[in-house]
C-alpha positions in Angstrom: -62.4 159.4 34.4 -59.9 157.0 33.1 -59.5 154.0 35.1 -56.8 150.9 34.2 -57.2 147.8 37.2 -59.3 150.0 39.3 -56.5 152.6 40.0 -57.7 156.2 39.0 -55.1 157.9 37.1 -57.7 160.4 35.4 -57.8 162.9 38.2 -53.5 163.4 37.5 -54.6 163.6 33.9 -57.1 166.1 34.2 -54.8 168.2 36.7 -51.8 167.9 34.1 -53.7 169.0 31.0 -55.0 171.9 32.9 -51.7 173.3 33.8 -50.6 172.4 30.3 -53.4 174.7 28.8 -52.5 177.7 31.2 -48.9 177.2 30.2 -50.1 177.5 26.6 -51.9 180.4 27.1 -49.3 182.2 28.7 -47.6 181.8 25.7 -45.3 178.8 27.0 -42.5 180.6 29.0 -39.7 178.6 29.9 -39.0 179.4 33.1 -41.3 180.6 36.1 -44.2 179.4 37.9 -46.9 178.1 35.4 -43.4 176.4 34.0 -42.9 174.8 37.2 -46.4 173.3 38.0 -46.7 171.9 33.8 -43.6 170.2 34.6 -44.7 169.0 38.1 -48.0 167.8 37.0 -46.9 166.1 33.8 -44.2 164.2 35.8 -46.7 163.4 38.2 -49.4 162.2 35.8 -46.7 160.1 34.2 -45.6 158.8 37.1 -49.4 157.8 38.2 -49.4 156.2 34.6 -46.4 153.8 35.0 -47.6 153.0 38.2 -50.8 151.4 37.2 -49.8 149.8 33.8 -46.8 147.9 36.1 -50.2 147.1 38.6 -51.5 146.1 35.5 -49.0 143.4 34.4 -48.3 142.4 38.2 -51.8 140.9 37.9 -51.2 139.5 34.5 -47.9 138.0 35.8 -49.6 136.4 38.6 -52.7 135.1 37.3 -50.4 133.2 34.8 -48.0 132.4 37.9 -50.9 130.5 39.6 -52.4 129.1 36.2 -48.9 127.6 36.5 -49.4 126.4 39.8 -52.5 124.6 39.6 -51.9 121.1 38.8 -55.2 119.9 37.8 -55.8 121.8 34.7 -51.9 122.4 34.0 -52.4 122.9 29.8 -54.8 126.2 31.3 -51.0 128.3 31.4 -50.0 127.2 27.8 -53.5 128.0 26.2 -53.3 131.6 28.5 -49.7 131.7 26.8 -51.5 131.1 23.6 -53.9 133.9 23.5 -51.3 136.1 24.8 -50.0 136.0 21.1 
C-alpha cells in the first residue's frame, strides 16, 4: 500500500478505484447510488492525498526552520536550500 511520511493513503485509493470500476461496469450512470459512492470515495481519496503531501512539506518546512535555527552549523540551511534546487 502506498505510504508518503508514514500516513497510509493506499487503503482510500484502493476503496476509490474499486467504486470507480463498479461505476464503470454499470456503464457509468450519472446519477444514483454507485454515482454517489465513486464521487464519495474519489473525494475522499483526494482529500486523504492533500492531507499527507501538506504533512509532507510541514516536515520539510520545519526541518529547514530548525536547520535555520541552529547556530552552530548555520551555512547547513543554505546548502539544504541548495539541493532543494
Amino acid at each position: 500500500m502506498p505510504y508518503m511520511n508514514g500516513l497510509n493513503y493506499g487503503n482510500c485509493r484502493y476503496i476509490a478505484r474499486v467504486s470507480f470500476l463498479d461505476w464503470v461496469f454499470a456503464g457509468k450512470p450519472r446519477s444514483g447510488y454507485l454515482h454517489q459512492v465513486m464521487c464519495r470515495t474519489r473525494a475522499e481519496f483526494t482529500l486523504a492525498l492533500r492531507r499527507c503531501r501538506a504533512a509532507e512539506e510541514q516536515l520539510r518546512a520545519d526541518a529547514r526552520a530548525s536547520q535555520l535555527a541552529n547556530k552552530q552549523h548555520p551555512k547547513a540551511f543554505w546548502d539544504g536550500i541548495r539541493k532543494l534546487r
